[in-house]
C-alpha distance (Angstrom), angle and dihedral (degrees) to the residues before:
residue distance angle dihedral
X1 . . .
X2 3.95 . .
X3 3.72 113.1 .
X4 3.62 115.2 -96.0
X5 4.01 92.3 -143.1
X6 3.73 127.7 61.0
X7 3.55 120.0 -137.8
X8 4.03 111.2 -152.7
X9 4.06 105.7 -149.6
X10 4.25 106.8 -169.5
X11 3.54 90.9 -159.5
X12 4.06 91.1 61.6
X13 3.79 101.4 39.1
X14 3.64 143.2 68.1
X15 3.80 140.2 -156.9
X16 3.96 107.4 -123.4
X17 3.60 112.4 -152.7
X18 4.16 110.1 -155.2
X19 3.84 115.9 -151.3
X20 3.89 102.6 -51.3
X21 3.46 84.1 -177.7
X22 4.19 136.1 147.1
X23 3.71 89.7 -110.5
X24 3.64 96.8 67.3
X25 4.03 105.2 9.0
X26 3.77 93.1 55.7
X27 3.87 137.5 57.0
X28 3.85 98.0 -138.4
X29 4.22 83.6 54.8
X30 3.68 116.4 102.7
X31 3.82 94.8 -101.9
X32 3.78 93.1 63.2
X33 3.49 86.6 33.9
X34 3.75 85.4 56.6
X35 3.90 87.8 59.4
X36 3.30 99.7 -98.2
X37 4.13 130.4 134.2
X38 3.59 99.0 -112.6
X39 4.30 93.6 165.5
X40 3.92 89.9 103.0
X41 3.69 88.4 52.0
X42 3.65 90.2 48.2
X43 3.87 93.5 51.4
X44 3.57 92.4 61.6
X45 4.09 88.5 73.1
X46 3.73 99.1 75.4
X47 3.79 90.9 48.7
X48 3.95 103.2 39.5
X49 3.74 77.9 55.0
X50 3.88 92.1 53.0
X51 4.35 82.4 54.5
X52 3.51 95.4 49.3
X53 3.73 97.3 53.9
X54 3.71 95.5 42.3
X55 3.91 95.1 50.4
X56 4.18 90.5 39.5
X57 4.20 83.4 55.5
X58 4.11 89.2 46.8
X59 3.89 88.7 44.2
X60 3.87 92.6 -117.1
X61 3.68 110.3 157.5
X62 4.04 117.8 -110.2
X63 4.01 119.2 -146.9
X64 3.70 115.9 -172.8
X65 4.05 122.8 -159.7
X66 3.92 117.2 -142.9
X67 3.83 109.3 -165.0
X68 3.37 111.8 -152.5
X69 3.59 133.3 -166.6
X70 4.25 139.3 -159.7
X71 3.81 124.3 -143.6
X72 3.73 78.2 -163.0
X73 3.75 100.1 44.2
X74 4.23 100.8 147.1
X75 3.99 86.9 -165.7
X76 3.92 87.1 69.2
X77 3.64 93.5 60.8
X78 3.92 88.9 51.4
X79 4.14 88.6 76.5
X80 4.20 126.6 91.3
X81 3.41 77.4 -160.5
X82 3.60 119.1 77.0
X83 4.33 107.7 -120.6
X84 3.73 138.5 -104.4
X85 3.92 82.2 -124.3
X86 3.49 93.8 62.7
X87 3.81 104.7 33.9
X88 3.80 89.7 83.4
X89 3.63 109.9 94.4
X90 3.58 92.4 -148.7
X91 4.11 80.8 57.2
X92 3.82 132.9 -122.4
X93 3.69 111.6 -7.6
X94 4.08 129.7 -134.6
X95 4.06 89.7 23.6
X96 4.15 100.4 -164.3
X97 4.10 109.9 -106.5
X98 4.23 91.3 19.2
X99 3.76 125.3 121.1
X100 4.11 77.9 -121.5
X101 3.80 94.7 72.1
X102 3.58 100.6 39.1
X103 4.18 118.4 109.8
X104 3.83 110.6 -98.4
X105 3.20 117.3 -82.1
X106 4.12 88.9 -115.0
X107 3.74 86.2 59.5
X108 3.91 107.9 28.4
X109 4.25 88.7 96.2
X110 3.72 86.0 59.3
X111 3.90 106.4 54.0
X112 4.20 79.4 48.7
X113 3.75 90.6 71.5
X114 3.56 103.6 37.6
X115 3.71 119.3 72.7
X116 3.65 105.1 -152.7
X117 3.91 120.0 81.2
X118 3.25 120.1 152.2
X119 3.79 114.8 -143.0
X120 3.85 110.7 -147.6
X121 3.70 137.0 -177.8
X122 3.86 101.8 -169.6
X123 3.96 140.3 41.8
X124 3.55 91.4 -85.8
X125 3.66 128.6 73.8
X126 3.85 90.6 -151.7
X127 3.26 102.9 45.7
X128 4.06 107.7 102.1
X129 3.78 98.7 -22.2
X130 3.69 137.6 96.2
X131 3.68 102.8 -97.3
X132 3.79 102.0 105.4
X133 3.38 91.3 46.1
X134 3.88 88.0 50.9
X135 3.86 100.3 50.0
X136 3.88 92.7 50.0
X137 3.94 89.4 45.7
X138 3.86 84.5 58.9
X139 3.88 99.5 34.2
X140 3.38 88.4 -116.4
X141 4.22 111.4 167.4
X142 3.98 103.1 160.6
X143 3.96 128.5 60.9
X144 3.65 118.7 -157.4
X145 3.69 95.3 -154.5
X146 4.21 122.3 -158.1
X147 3.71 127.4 137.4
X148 4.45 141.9 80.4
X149 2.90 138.7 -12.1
X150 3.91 109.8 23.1
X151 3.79 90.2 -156.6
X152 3.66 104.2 29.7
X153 3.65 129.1 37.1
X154 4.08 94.0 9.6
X155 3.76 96.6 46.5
X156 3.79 94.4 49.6
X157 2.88 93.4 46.8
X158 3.98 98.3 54.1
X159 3.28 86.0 44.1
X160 4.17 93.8 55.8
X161 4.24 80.8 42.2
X162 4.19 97.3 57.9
X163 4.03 81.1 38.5
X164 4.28 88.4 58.6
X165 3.85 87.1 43.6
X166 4.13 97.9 -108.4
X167 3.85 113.3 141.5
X168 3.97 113.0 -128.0
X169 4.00 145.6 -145.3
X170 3.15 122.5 -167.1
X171 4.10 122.0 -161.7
X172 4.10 96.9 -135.9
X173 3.94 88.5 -157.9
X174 4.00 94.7 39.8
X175 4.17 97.7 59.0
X176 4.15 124.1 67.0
X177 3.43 141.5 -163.0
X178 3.85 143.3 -177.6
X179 3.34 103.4 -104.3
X180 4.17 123.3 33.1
X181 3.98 82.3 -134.0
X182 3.53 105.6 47.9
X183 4.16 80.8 51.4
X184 3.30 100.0 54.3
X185 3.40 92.2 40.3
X186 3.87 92.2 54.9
X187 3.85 91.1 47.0
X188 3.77 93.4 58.0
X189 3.43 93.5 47.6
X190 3.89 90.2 47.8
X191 4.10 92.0 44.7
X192 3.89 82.8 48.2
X193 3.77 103.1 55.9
X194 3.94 116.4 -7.9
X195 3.43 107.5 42.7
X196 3.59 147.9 -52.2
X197 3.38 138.6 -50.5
X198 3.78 124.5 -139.3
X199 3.76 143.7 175.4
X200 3.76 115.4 -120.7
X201 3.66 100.9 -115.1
X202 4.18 87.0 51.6
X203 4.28 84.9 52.8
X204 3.82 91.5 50.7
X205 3.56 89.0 45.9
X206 3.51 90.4 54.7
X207 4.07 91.4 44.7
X208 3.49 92.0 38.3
X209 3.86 92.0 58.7
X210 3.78 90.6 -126.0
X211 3.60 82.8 122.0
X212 3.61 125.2 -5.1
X213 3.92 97.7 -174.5
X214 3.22 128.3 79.2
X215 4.06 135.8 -162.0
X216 3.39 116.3 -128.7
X217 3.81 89.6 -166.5
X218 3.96 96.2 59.0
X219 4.28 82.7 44.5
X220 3.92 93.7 58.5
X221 4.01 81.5 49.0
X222 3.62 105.5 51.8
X223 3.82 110.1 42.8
X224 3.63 106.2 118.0
């Protein structure tokens, strides 16, 4: 029978940091330039910032993702179907060496001092990147998840993090999406079957060593 209380050990997990980038975290980036509400997103910078300095303090390891785009990305072309990439109106988001995939300014000093970003070129941070290979190299077992976009980039890559075996938080007030139903929505379904869903102040609890247990009765009760 699987334990009914999770046990957060710093020394085996890390904080992953999805795409805190201009395209999505601010309203001049192509995303909001696209038309899209991109305030929700924003509001996860105050509190992914809140993460990082609790889990630097506990010596918990930080891993940023960069995504990075092509305007000459052949593998585009290959699809009948016309791309995510080039659906935005605004065009492809987080093009590499542009003001529009650089870390928010409110976060840029941080990914400075930490020497593991992960540069990625699709939703997931697995998927053809150095990350697995990373988190076994360190013994890392637990993700502390927080970052954009709820339903792209951060749920894929949950998802391809439950597939690999890792368990995972997520910081409920730290992620952002598009759309406040499409988030929710993806939270459920991640509090359902891929992990669990957390408020921030329960995560820095946990980090903080305040209280490093955690009942997965009261999580299946609180998500949204």
């Amino acid at each position: 029978m699987m334990n009914q209380n999770f046990e957060l050990h710093p020394d085996k997990s890390a904080l992953l940091i999805i795409d805190m980038q201009n395209s999505y975290c601010h309203k001049d980036g192509s995303i909001g330039r696209a038309g899209y509400d991109v305030q929700a997103m924003i509001a996860t910078i105050p509190k992914v910032k809140q993460l990082l300095a609790a889990c630097r303090s506990a010596g918990i390891l930080d891993i940023w993702t960069i995504q990075n785009h092509y305007p000459d990305d052949i593998t585009r072309s290959n699809h009948r179907l016309t791309p995510h990439t080039h659906r935005w109106s605004a065009g492809p988001p987080a093009l590499k060496g542009t003001w529009d995939a650089e870390v928010v300014d409110e976060l840029k000093a941080f990914t400075d001092s930490s020497a593991e970003l992960i540069t990625k070129h699709r939703f997931s941070a697995f998927f053809d990147t150095r990350l697995d290979t990373l988190l076994r190299m360190k013994g890392i077992d637990t993700l502390l998840v927080c970052g954009v976009a709820t339903t792209h980039c951060v749920e894929t890559t949950i998802r391809d993090a439950y597939q690999r075996d890792y368990d995972v938080l997520v910081a409920k007030e730290a992620v952002g999406g598009l759309t406040s139903d499409s988030h929710n929505a993806s939270l459920k379904l991640v509090n359902e079957t891929f992990g669990a869903v957390i408020s921030v102040d329960q995560m820095l609890d946990l980090i903080n060593g305040q209280s490093r247990t955690l009942s997965m009765a009261t999580v299946k009760k609180s998500i949204l």
